[in-house]
Structures are given as structure tokens and as C-alpha cells.
C-alpha positions as CSV (number, residue, x, y, z in Angstrom):
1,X,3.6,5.5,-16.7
2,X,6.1,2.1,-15.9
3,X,4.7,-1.4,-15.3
4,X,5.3,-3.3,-12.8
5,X,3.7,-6.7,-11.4
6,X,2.1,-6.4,-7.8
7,X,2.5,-9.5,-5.5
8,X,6.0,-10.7,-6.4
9,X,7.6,-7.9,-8.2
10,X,8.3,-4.1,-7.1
11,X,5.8,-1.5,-7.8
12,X,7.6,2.2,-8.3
13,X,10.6,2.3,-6.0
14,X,9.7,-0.3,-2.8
15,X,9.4,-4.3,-3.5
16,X,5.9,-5.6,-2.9
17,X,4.2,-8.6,-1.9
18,X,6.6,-11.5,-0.5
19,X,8.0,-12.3,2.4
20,X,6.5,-13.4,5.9
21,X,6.2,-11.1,9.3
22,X,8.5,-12.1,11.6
23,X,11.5,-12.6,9.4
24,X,14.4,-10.1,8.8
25,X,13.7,-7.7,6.8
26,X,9.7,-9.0,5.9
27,X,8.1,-5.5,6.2
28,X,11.1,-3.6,4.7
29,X,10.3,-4.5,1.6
30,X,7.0,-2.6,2.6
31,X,8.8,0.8,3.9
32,X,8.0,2.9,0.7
33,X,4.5,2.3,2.0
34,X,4.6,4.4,5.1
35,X,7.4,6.9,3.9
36,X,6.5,10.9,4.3
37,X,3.5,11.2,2.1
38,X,4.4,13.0,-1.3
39,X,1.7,15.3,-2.3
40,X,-0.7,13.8,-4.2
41,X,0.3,10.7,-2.3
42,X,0.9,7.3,-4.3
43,X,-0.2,5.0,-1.5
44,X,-3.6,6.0,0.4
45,X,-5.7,3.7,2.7
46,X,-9.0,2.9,1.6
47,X,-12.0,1.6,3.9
48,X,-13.9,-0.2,1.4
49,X,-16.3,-1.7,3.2
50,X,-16.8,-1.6,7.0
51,X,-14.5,-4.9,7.5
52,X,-12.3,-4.2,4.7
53,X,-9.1,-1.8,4.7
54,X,-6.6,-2.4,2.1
55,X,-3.8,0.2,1.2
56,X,-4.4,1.6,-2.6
57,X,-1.6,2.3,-5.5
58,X,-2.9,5.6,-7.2
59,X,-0.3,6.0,-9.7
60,X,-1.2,2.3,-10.8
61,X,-4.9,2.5,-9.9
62,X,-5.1,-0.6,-8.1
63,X,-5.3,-2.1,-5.0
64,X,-1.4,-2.9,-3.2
65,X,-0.9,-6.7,-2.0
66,X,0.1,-6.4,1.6
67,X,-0.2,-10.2,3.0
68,X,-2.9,-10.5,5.7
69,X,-0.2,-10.8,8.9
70,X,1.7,-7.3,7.6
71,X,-1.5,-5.4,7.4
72,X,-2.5,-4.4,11.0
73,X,1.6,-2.9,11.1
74,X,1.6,-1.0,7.5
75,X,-1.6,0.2,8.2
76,X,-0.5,1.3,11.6
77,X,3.0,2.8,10.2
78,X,0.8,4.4,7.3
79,X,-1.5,6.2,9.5
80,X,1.8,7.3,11.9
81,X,3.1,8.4,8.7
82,X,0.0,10.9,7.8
83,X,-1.3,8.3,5.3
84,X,-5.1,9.6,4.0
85,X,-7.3,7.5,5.1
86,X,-10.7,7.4,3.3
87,X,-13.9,5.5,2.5
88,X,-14.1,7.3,-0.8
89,X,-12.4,5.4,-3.8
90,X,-8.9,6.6,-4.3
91,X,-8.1,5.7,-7.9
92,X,-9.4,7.2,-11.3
93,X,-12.3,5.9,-13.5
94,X,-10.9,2.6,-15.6
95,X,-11.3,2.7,-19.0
């Protein structure tokens, strides 16, 4: 498995974590995100907790940083996408 930081560096092939909605190019930097889904898929969408939906990095077990203004739009291009969608936890047991 590669390393990679999450929040200002790239995670597997898309960059992840900077940049504001509304400026060019902001959510490409997301676009890996909401890709066709590869089977098992890398990026799922978790429903946590009733007010909390945050998009998950299998291969890296972790949640991804998508900045609170980008979420409603990669969540909505994830699930256009045929993102899985769950309230189940998506990553393996740490440890």
C-alpha cells in the first residue's frame, strides 16, 4: 500500500483537500471522487450519524477531507456516479 497525506497532499491518483468552491478548477481536484465506481470501490459514502455524511477512503481506511462548501456537490456527483451509500462502516478493523 502507498502513503499519502489527506488534506493538502493527493491520496491514490486525484489531489485532495485544498482549494475553495467557486474557483476554477476547486472541485477538480475532487473528480477521482465521483469517477465510475471500480469494484470494490475506493471511495464510498458513509452516513455516520444521522447529521453526519462524510465520503470514506477504503484502500487507506480513513475518512477523505472534502471541505464543508464542496460536500453537498461530491456527494451529489458521488451518488450520480453509483457511489455506495451506507450507514455501515466502510473500512477494516484498525490494528
Amino acid at each position: 500500500m502507498s502513503t499519502g497525506t489527506v488534506g493538502t497532499g493527493t491520496v491514490g491518483t486525484g489531489t485532495v483537500g485544498t482549494g475553495t468552491v467557486g474557483t476554477d478548477g476547486a472541485l477538480e481536484r475532487l473528480l477521482p471522487l465521483w469517477q465510475a465506481p471500480q469494484y470494490p470501490p475506493r471511495w464510498v459514502i458513509w452516513r455516520a450519524a444521522v447529521d453526519e455524511v462524510m465520503v470514506f477512503d477504503r484502500e487507506y481506511n480513513i475518512p477523505v477531507h472534502v471541505d464543508d462548501a464542496a460536500l453537498g456537490e461530491v456527494l451529489r456527483r458521488m451518488r450520480e456516479a453509483g457511489a455506495p451509500e451506507s450507514t455501515d462502516y466502510p473500512g477494516r478493523a484498525c490494528g
